[in-house]
C-alpha positions as CSV (number, residue, x, y, z in Angstrom):
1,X,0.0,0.0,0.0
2,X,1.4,3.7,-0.9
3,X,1.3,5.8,2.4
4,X,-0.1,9.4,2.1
5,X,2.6,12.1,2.2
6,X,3.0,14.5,5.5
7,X,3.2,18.2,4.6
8,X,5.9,20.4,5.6
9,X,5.9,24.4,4.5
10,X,9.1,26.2,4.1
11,X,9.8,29.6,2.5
12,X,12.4,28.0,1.2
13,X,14.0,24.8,0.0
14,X,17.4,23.7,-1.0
15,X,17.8,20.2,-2.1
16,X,21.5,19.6,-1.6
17,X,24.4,20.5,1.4
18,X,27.6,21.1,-1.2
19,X,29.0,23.9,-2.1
20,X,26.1,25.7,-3.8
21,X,23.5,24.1,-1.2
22,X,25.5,25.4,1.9
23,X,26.5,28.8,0.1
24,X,22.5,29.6,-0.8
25,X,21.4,28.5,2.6
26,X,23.8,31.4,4.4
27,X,23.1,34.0,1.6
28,X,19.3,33.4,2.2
29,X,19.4,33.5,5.4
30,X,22.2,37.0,5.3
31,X,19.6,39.0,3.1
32,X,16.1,38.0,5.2
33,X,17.1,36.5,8.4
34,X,13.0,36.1,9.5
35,X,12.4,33.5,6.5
36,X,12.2,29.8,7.1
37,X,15.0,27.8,5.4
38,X,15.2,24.6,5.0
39,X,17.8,22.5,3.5
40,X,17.1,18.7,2.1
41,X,20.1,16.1,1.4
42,X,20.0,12.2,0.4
43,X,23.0,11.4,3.3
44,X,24.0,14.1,6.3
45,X,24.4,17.8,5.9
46,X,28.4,18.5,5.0
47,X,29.1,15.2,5.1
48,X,28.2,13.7,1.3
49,X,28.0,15.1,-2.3
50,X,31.4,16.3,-3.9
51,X,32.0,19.6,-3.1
52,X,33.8,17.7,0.3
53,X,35.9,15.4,-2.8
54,X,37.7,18.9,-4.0
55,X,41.1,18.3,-3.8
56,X,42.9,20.9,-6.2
57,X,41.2,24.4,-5.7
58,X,39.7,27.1,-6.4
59,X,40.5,29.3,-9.5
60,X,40.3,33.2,-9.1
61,X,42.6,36.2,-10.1
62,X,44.0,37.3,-7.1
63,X,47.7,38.3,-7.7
64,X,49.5,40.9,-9.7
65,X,49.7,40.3,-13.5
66,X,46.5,38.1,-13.4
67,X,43.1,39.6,-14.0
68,X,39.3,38.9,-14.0
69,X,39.6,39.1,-18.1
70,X,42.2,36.7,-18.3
71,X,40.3,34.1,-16.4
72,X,37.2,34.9,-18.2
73,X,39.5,34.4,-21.6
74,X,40.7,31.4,-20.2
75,X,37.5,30.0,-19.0
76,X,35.6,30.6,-22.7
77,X,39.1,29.1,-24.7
78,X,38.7,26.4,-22.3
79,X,35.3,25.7,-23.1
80,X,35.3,25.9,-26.5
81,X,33.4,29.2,-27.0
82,X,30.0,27.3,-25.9
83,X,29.9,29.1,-22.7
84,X,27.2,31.8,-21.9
85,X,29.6,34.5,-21.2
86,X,27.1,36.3,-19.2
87,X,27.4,33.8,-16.7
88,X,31.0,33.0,-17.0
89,X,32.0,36.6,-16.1
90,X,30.0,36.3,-13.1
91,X,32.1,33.3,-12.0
92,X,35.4,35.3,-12.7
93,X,34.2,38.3,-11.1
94,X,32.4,37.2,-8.3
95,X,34.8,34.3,-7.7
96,X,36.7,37.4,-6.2
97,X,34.0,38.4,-3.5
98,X,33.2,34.9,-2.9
99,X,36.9,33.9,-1.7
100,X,37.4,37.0,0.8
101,X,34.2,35.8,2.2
102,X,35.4,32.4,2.5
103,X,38.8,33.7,4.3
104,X,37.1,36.5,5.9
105,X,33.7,35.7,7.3
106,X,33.6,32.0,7.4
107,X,37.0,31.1,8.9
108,X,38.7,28.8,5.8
109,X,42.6,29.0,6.1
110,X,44.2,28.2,2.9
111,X,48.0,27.8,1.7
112,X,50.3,31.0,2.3
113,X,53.2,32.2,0.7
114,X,56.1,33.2,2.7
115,X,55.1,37.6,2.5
116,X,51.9,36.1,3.5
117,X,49.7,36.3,0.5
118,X,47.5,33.4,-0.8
119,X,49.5,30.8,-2.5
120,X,48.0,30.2,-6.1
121,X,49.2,27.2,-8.0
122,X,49.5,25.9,-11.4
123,X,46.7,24.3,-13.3
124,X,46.7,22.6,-16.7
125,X,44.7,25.0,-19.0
126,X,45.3,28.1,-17.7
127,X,47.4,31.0,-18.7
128,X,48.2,32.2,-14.8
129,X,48.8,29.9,-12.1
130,X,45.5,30.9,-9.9
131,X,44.8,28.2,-7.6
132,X,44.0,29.1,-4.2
133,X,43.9,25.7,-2.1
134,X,44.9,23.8,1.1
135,X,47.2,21.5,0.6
136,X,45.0,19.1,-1.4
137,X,42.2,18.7,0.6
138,X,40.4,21.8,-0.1
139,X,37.3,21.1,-0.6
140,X,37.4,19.6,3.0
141,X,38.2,22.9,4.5
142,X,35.4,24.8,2.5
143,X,32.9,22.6,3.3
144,X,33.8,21.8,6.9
145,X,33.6,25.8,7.3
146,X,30.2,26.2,6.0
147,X,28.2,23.1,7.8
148,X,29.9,25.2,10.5
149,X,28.2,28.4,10.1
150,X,25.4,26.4,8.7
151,X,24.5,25.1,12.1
152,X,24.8,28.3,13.9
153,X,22.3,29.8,11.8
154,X,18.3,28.9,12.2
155,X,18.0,26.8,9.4
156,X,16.1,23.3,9.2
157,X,17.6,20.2,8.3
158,X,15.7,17.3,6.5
159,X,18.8,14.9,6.3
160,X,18.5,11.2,5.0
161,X,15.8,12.5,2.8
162,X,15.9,12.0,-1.1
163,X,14.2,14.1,-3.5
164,X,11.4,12.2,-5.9
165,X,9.7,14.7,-7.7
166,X,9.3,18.6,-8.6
167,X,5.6,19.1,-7.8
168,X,3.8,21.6,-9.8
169,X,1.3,24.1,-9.2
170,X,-2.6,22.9,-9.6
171,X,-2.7,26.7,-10.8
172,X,-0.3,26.3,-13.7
173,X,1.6,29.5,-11.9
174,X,5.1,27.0,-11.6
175,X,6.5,25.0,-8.4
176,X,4.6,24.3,-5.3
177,X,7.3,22.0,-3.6
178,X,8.8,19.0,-4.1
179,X,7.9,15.2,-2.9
180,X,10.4,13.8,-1.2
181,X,11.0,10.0,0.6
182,X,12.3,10.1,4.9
183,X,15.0,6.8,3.9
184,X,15.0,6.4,7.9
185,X,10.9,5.9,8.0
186,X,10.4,4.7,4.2
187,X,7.6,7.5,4.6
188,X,6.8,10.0,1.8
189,X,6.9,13.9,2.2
190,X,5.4,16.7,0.5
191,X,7.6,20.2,1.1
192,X,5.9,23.4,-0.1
193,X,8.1,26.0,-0.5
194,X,7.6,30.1,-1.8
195,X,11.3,29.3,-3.6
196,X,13.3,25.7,-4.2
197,X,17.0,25.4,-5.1
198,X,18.3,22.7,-7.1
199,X,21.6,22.0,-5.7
200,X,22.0,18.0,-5.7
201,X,24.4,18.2,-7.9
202,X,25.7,15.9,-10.9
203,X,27.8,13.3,-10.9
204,X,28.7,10.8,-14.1
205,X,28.4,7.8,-11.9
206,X,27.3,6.2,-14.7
207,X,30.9,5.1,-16.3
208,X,33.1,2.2,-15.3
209,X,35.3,4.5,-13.7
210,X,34.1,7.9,-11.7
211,X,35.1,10.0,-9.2
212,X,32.3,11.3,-7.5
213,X,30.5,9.1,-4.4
214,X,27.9,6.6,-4.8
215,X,25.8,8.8,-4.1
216,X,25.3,10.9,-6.4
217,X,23.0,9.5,-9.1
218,X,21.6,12.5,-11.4
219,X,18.7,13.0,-9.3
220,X,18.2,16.5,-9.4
221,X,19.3,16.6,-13.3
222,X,16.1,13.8,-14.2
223,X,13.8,15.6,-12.1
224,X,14.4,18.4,-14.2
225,X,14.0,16.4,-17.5
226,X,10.7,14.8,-15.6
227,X,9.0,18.2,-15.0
228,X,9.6,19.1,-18.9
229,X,12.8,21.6,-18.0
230,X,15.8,22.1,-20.8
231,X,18.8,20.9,-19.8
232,X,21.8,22.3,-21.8
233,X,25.1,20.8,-23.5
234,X,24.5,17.5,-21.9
235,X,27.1,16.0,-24.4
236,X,29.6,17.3,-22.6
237,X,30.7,15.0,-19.8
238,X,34.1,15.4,-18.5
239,X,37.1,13.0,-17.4
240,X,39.7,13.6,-15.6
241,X,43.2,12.4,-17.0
242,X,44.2,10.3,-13.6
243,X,42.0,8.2,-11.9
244,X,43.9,6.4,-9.5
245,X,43.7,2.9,-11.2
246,X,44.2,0.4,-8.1
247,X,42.6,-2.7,-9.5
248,X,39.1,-4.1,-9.4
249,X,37.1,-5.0,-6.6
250,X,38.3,-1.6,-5.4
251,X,36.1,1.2,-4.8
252,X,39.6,3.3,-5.0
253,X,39.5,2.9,-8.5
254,X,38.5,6.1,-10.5
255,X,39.0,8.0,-7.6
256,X,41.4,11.4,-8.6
257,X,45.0,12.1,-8.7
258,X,44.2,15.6,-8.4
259,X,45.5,18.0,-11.4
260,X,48.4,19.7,-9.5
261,X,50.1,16.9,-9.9
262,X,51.0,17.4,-13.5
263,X,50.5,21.4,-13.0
264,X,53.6,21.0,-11.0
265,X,55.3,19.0,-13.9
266,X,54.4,15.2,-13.4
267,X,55.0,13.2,-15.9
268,X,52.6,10.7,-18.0
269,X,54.2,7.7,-19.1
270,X,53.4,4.3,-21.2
271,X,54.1,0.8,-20.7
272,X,57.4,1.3,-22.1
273,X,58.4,4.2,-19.5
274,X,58.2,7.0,-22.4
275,X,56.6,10.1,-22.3
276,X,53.8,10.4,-24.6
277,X,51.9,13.8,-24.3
278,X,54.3,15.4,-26.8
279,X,52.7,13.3,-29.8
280,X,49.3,14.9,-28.9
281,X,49.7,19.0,-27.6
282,X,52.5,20.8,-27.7
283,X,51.6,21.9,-23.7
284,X,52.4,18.3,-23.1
285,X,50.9,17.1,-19.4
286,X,49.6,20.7,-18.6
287,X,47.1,20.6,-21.8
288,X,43.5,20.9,-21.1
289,X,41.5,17.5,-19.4
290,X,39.6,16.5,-22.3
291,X,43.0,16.5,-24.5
292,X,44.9,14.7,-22.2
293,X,41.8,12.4,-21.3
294,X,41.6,11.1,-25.2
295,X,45.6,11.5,-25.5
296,X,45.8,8.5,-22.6
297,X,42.7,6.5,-24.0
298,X,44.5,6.7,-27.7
299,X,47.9,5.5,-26.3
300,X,46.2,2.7,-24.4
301,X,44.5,1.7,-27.6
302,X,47.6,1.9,-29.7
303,X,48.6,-1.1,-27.2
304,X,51.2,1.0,-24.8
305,X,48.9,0.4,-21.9
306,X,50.1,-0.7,-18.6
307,X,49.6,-3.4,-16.7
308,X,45.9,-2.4,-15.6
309,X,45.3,-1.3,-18.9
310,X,46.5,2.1,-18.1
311,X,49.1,4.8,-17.9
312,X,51.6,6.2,-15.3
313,X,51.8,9.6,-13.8
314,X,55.6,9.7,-12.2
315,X,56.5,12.1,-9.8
316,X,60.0,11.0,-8.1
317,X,62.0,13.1,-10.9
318,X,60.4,16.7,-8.6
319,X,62.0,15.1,-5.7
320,X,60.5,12.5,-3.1
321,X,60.3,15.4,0.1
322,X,59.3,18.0,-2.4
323,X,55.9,15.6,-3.3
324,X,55.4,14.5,-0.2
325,X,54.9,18.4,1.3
326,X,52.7,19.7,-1.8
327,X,50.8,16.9,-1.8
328,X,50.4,14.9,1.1
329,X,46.9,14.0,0.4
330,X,47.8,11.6,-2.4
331,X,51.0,10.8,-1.0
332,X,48.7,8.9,1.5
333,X,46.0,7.7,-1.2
334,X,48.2,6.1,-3.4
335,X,50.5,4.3,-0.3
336,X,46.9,3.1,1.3
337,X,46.8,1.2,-1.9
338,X,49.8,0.1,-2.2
339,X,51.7,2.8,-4.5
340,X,54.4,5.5,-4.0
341,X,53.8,8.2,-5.7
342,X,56.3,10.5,-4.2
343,X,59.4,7.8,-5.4
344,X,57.3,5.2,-7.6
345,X,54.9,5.2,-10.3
346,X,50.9,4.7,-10.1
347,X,49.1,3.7,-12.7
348,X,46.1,6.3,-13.7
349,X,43.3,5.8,-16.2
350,X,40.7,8.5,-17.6
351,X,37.9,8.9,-15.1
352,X,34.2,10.5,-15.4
353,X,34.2,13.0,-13.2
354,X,32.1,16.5,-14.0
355,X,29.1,17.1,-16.0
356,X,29.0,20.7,-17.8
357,X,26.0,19.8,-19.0
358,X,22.7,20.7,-16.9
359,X,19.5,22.5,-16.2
360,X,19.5,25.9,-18.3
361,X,19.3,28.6,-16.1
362,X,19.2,32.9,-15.7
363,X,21.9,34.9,-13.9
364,X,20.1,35.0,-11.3
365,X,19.8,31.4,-10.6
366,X,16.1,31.1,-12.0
367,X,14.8,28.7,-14.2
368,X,12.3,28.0,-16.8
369,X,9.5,26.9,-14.1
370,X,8.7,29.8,-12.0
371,X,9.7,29.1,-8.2
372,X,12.2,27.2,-8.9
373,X,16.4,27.8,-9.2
374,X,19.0,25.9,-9.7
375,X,23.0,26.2,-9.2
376,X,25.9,24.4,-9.2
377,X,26.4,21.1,-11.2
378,X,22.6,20.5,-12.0
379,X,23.2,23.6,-13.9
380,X,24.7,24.1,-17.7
381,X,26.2,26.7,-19.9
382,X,28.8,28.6,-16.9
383,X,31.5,25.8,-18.7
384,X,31.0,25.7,-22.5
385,X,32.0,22.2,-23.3
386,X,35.1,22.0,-21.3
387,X,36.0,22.8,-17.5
388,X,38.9,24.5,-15.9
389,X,39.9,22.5,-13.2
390,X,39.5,25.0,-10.2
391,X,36.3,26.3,-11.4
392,X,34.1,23.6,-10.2
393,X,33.7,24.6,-6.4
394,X,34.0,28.2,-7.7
395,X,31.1,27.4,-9.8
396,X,29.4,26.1,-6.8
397,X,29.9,28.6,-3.8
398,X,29.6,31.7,-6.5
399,X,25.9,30.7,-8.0
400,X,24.9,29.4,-4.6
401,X,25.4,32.5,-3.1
402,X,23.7,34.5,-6.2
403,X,20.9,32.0,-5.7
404,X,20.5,32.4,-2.0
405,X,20.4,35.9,-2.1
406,X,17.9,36.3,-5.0
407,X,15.4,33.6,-3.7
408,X,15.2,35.5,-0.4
409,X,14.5,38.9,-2.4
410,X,11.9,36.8,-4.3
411,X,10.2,36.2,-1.2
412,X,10.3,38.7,0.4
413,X,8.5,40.7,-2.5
414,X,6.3,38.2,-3.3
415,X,6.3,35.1,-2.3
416,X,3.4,32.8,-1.5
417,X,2.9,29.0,-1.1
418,X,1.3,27.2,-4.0
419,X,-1.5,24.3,-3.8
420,X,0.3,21.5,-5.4
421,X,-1.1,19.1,-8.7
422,X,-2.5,16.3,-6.7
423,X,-2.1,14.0,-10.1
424,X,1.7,15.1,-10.4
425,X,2.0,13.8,-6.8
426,X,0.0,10.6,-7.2
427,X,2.7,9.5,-10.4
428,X,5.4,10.6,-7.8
429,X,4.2,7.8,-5.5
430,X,3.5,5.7,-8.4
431,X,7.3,5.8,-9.8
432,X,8.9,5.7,-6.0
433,X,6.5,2.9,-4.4
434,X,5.4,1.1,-7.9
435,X,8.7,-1.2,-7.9
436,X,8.0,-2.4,-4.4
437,X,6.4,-6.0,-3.6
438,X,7.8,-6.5,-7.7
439,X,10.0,-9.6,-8.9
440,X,13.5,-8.3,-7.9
441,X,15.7,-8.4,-11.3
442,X,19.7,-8.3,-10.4
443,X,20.4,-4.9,-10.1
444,X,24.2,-5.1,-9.9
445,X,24.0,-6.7,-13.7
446,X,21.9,-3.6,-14.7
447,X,24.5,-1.7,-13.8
448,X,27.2,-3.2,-14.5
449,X,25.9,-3.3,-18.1
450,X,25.2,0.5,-17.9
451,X,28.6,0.9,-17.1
452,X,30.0,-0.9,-20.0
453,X,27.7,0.9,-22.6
454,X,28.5,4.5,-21.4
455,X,32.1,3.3,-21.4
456,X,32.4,1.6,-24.3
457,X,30.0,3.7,-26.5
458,X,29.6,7.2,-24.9
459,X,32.9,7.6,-23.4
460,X,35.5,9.7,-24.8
461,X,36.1,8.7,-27.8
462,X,32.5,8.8,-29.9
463,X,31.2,7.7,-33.2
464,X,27.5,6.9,-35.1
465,X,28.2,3.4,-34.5
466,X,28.6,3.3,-31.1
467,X,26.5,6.4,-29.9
468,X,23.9,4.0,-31.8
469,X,24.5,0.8,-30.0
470,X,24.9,2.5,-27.0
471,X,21.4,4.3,-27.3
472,X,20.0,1.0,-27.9
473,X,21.7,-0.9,-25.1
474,X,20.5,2.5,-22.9
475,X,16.6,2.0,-24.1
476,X,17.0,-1.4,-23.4
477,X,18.6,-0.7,-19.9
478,X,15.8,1.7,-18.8
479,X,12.9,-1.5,-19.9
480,X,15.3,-3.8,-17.5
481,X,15.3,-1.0,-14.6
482,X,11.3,-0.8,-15.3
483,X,10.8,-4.3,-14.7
484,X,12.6,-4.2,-11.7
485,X,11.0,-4.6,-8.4
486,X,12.4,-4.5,-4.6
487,X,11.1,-6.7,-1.9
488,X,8.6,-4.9,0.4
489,X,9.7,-4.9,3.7
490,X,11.1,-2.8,6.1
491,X,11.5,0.1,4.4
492,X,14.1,1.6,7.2
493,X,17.0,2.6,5.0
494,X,16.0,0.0,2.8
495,X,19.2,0.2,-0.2
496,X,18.3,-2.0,-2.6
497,X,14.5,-0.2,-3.2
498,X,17.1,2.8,-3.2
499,X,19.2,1.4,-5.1
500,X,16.7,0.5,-7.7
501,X,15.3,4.3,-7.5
502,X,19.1,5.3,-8.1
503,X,19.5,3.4,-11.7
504,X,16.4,4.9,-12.8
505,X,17.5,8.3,-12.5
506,X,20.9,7.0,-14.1
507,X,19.6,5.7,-17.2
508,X,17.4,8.6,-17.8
509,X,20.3,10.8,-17.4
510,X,22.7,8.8,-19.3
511,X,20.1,8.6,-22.6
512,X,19.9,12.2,-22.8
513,X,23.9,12.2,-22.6
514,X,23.8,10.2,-25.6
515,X,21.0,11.5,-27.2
516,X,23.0,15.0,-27.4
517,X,26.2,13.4,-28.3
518,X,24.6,11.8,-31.3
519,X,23.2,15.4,-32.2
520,X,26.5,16.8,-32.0
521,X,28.6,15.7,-35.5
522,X,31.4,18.0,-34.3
523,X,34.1,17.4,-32.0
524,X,34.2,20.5,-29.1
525,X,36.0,20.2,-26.0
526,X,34.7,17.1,-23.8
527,X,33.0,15.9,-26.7
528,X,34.9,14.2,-29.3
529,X,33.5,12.3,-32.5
530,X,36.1,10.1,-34.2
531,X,33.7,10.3,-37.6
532,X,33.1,14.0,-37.1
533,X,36.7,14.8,-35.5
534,X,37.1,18.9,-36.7
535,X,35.5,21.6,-34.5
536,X,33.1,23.3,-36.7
537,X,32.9,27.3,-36.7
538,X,33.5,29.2,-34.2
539,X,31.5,32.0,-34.8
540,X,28.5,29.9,-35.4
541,X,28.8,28.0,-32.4
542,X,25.4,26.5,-31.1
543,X,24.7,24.3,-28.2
544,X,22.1,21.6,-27.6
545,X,19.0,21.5,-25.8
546,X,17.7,18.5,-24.6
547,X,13.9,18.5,-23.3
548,X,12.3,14.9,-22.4
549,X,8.3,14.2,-22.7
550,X,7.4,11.0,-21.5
551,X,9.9,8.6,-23.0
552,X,10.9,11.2,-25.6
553,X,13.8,12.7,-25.9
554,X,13.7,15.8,-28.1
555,X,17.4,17.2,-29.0
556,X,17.5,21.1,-30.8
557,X,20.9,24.0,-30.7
558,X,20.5,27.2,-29.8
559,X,23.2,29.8,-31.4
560,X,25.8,31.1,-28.4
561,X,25.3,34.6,-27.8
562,X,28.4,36.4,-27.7
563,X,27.3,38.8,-25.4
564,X,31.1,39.8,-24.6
565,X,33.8,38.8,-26.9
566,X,33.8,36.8,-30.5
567,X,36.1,34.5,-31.6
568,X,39.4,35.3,-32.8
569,X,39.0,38.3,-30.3
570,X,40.1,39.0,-26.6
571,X,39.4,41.0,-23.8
572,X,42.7,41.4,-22.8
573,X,43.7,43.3,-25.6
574,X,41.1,46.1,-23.9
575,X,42.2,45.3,-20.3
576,X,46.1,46.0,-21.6
């Protein structure tokens, strides 16, 4: 039997505790301390999502002879002229605000140098070496800082809860709330809220090898295709050069070797102990992730793999003491697993890690559907088809606070509570508590065969063939996940119903990936086709938009507006 949600009114809602979650949380709560907040995450505020996972840092012009307009060039050369420049210069600029705040107001301590200015290191991609960090762990000290201030603050905490559904108006007028599940009851809830933020994030958990947590299964992202939203360059799925490659049976595997390793000037080898990035970019290791990412995958299909079926990144040739200090972090990764990075090698492999792709959204954080916001990774279009590494958690803490601060305006001016759709509620419960009391299929070979499609076939290197095979093997994937039950017991924390809900949202996610891939027959940053493998012009750059009705998935481009530079021109030519 489906229980009858509980009701619980908030002014306002934000599903996730990252970076962008936390960060709109404290804004909100800074511009109109009297409204109710509330913030809703799968696991335990602070404690889950990927925002903690940062390792490298956070990108943002800080010292002499860098500049907002060279990391805003940087930022749209890195993504392949598909950003929305609007909201890339907000990143740049803002990333500025948003770092003093972090230092100043909220209590983060990061690396020094010795006249006791930030220390900003090298990553691949960049022009400037911009990194602010702490050692490499710095996503642990930003987030650790705001569940801090988090807690202080009057705000409500629904943790252990997953979001099921964006519920819409019965008036047509755009959100009423969201229905969620209480994992520690099995129970369903309805929150209405006058504002919702959609902060869960993204996570390509989908491929053989990822980085981010288990987790982190696209909810947000199919919600959003669910209540009819566009979602934005969802092609463009980026890997990270070195995944730690420890081995199967491992959940180690596909975890990052962060990139400072080879901003500092570690070297990839083959098989054979020879360098290799020369044959591919002339910036050799420090070239951009989705070069080096196909560079790797390429060498390891040439037959220079190692013995894994990877490649090296070597380190000793900086000095053993020297790695150990800058990067203690993966000093201790690597020997928990059995490798020395500081005097060895470790063998590394390509690893899904960021999706650019995401909900199309205004500068302001809104969306499409009135009510509702969205910022972070659930988002597209700040990254074009490629990202910086460092721009991620500025991405995150810089639209969560923009978001924050604009849904509190909102409500203050006019915000009201909206009777939900009764029947949009009714198929929530339907697509949560529909698989329960069902046959129980084997959900590990589901997954396991989702794995292997998005690897084999929508991975990094692309073609008709494959992006064909793979969209068949995905349709046939979402049937198996359809027929799939869970025994209906105690429903306490019950993984393998959520476990069930999980692939759902997976699949749905990873057929719009492919769907956009196949609509894409040009190769542009993250996304590289084999059978279309030029970028095509420049100045007539469009990206895709992916909308989903039903089981259709619709694909149309939409031209980039160049709303601040062209290609073939810069803005530091005016900032000079």
């Amino acid at each position: 039997m489906t229980p009858r949600p509980s009701v619980f009114d908030t002014d306002i809602l934000i599903l996730g505790s990252g970076g962008a979650g936390l960060f709109a949380a404290l804004h909100a709560k800074k511009t109109a301390p009297e409204l109710d907040v509330t913030v809703a995450v799968k696991g335990l505020l602070g404690k889950c999502g990927c925002t903690r996972m940062v390792q490298g840092g956070y990108n943002v012009a800080l010292a002499p002879g860098d500049s907002v307009e060279r990391h805003f060039m940087d930022t749209i050369e890195g993504g392949k002229w598909l950003n929305d420049q609007d909201l890339a210069w907000t990143l740049v600029t803002e990333a500025q605000v948003r770092i003093r705040e972090l230092e100043t107001e909220l209590g983060c301590f990061f690396d020094r140098n010795p006249d006791g200015s930030v220390h900003q290191k090298a990553f691949a991609g960049q022009t400037f070496d911009r990194t602010v960090h702490k050692g490499d762990l710095t996503g642990i000290e930003i987030i650790n800082r705001l569940m801090e201030q988090v807690w202080r603050r009057d705000v409500n905490r629904l943790e252990d809860h997953r979001a099921l559904e964006l519920i819409p108006a019965a008036d047509g007028s755009g959100l009423s709330g969201v229905l969620m599940l209480d994992m520690r009851t099995g129970a369903p809830l309805l929150v209405r809220a006058k504002a919702t933020l959609l902060a869960t994030g993204g996570g390509p958990t989908m491929y053989k090898f990822h980085t981010p947590s288990g987790d982190k299964t696209c909810d947000g992202l199919a919600m959003a295709l669910r209540a009819g939203l566009p979602l934005r360059d969802m092609e463009m799925v980026q890997f990270h050069p070195t995944g730690l490659l420890a081995g199967p049976g491992t959940r180690m595997t596909g975890t990052v070797l962060e990139e400072g390793l080879r901003g500092a000037g570690g070297w990839l080898t083959d098989r054979t102990g020879e360098r290799f990035m020369h044959l591919y970019d002339p910036r050799n290791e420090r070239a951009t992730r989705d070069i080096v990412s196909r560079s790797i995958m390429r060498r390891i299909r040439d037959g220079f793999g190692a013995g894994n079926g990877g490649v090296y990144i070597e380190m000793a040739h900086l000095g053993p003491e020297t790695v150990r200090k800058s990067f203690k972090g993966m000093v201790e990764r690597c020997a928990d697993c059995g490798f020395d990075l500081a005097s060895g090698r470790v063998e590394v492999i390509p690893t899904a890690h960021y999706m650019m792709g995401g909900v199309a959204f205004r500068g302001d954080c809104s969306t499409e559907l009135p009510r509702l916001y969205a910022a972070g990774e659930d988002t597209g279009g700040v990254h074009g088809a490629n990202r910086l590494g460092g721009n991620g958690v500025a991405n995150s803490t810089v639209f969560g606070g923009v978001a924050g601060k604009a849904m509190a305006r909102a409500v203050r001016l006019e915000g009201s509570l909206a009777d939900p759709d009764l029947a949009a509620i009714e198929r929530g419960l339907a697509r949560a508590y529909g698989p329960l009391g069902k046959p129980s299929k084997d959900l590990g070979a589901i997954r396991e065969a989702l794995y292997d499609a998005m690897w084999t076939d929508v991975g990094i290197l692309r073609d008709a063939e494959g992006l064909a095979r793979g969209a068949a093997t995905l349709a046939g994937l979402a049937e198996a996940v359809e027929r799939s039950g869970a025994p209906d017991g105690d429903r306490r924390y019950d993984l393998t119903w959520m476990d069930r809900l999980n692939l759902e949202n997976l699949v749905v996610a990873s057929r719009v990936i492919c769907a956009a891939a196949q609509a894409r027959e040009d190769s542009r940053g993250a996304h590289f086709r084999e059978d279309f493998p030029e970028t095509s012009d420049l100045a007539a750059s469009r990206y895709t938009v992916v909308r989903q009705s039903g089981e259709a998935i619709g694909v149309t481009t939409e031209p980039v507006a160049f709303t601040r530079v062209h290609p073939g021109q810069s803005l530091l030519v005016d900032a000079a």
